[in-house]
GULO-456533 format. One record per atom (N, C-alpha, C): x, y, z; residue in one letter. Coordinates in pm, whole numbers, padded with zeros to 5 digits, always signed. Layout:
XYZA
...
This chain:
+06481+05888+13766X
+06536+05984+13674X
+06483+06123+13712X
+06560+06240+13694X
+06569+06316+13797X
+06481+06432+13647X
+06413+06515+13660X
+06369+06629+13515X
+06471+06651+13454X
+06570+06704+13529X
+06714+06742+13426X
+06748+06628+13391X
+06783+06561+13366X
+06851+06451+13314X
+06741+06366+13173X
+06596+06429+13177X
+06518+06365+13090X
+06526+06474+12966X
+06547+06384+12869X
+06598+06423+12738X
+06442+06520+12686X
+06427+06605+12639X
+06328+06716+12567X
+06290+06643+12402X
+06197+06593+12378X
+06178+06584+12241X
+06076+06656+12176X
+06134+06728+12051X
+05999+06844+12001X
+05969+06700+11882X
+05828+06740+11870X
+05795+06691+11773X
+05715+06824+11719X
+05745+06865+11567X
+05714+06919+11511X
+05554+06923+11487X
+05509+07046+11420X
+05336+07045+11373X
+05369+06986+11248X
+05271+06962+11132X
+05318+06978+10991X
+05348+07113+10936X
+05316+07237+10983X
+05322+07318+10930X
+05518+07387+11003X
+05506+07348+11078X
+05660+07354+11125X
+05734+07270+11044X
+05735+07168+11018X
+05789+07064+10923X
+05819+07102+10766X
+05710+07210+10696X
+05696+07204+10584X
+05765+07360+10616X
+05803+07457+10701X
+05885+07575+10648X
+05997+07545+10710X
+06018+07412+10795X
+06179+07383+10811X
+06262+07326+10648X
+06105+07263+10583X
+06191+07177+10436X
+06194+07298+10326X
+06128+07405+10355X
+06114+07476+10309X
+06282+07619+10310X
+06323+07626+10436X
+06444+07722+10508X
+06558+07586+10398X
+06563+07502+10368X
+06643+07399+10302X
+06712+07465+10163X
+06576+07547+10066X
+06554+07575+09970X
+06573+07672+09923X
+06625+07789+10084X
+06686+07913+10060X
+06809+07962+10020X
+06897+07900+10085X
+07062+07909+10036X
+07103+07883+09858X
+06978+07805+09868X
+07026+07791+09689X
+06999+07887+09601X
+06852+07945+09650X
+06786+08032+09586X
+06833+08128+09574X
+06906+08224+09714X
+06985+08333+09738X
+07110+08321+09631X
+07160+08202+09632X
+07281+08201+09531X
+07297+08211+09364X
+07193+08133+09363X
+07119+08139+09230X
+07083+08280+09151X
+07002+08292+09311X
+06952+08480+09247X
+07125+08575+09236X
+07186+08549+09320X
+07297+08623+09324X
+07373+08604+09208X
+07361+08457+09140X
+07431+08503+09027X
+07426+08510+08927X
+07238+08506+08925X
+07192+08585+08834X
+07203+08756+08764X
+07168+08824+08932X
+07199+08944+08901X
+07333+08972+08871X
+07389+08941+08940X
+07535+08996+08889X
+07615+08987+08774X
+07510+08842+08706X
+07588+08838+08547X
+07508+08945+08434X
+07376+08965+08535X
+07267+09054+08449X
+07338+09195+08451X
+07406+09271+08559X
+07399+09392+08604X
+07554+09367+08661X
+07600+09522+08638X
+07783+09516+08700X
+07703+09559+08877X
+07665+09466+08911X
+07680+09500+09074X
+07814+09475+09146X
+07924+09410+09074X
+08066+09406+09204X
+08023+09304+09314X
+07953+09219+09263X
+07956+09104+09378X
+08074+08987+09326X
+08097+08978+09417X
+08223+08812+09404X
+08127+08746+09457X
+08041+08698+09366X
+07985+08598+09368X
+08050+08498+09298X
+08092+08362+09366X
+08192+08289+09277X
+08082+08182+09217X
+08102+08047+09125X
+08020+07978+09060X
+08043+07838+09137X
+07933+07745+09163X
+08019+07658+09251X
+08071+07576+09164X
+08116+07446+09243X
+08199+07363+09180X
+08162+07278+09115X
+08159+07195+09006X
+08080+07134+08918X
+08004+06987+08928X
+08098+06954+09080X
+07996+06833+09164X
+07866+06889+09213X
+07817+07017+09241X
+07709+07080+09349X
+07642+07138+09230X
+07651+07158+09122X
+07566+07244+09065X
+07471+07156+09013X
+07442+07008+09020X
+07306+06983+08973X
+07242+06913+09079X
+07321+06959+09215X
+07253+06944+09359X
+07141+07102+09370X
+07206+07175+09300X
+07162+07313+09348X
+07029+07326+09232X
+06999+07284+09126X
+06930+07229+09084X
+06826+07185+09075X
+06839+07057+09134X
+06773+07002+09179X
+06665+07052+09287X
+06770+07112+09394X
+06691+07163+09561X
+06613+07269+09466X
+06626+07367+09366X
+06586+07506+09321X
+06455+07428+09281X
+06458+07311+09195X
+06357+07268+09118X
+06265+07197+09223X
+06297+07137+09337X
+06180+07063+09350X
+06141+07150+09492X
+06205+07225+09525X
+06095+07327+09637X
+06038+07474+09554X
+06091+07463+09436X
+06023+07627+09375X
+05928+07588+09255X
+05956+07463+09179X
+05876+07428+09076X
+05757+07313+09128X
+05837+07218+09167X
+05756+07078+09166X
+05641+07127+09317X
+05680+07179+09427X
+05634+07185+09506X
+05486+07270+09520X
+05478+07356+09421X
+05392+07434+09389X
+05301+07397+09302X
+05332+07302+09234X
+05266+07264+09122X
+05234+07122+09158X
+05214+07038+09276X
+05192+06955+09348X
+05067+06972+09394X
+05128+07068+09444X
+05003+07188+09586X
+04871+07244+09469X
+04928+07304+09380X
+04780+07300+09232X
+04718+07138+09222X
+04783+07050+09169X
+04729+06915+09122X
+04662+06854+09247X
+04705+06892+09328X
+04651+06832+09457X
+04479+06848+09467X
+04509+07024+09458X
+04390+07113+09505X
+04269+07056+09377X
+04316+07023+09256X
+04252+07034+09151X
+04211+06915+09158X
+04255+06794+09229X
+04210+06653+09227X
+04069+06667+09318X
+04102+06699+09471X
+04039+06764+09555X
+03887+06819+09515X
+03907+06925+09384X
+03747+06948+09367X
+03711+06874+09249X
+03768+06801+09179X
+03683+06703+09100X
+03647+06609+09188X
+03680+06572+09278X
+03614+06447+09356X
+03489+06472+09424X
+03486+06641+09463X
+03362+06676+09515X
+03280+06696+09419X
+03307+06701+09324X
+03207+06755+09204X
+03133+06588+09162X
């Protein structure tokens, strides 16, 4: 087997891993925020609303990389120094 012909496999760090699951969590957020402001403020965005199958997908992704994920990363840390203590 010749170099060209051998297939390239990345294997990720964890920290590559966790802002690829992380880039997941943006499109929703951007949309979310977008239509927030625009119902807050006459900005003139056509921002449209999605369709009523995706909105407790969008949800969901908002809630568990902006809420749960953070508050994981606390309980974690907080388990962490009671065990040293």
């Amino acid at each position: 087997m010749t170099s060209s012909s051998r297939l390239a496999v990345y294997v990720p760090t964890r920290g590559a891993v966790s802002r690829s699951l992380y880039g997941i969590g943006i499109p929703p957020a951007i949309h979310w925020g977008a239509m927030c402001l625009s119902a807050t403020f006459d900005l003139g965005w056509p921002v449209k609303d999605l369709p009523a199958a995706y909105v407790p997908i969008e949800a969901t992704i908002l809630t568990a990389f902006f809420v749960s994920s953070p508050l994981t990363t606390l309980a974690r840390a907080g388990a962490a120094r009671l065990l040293k203590a």
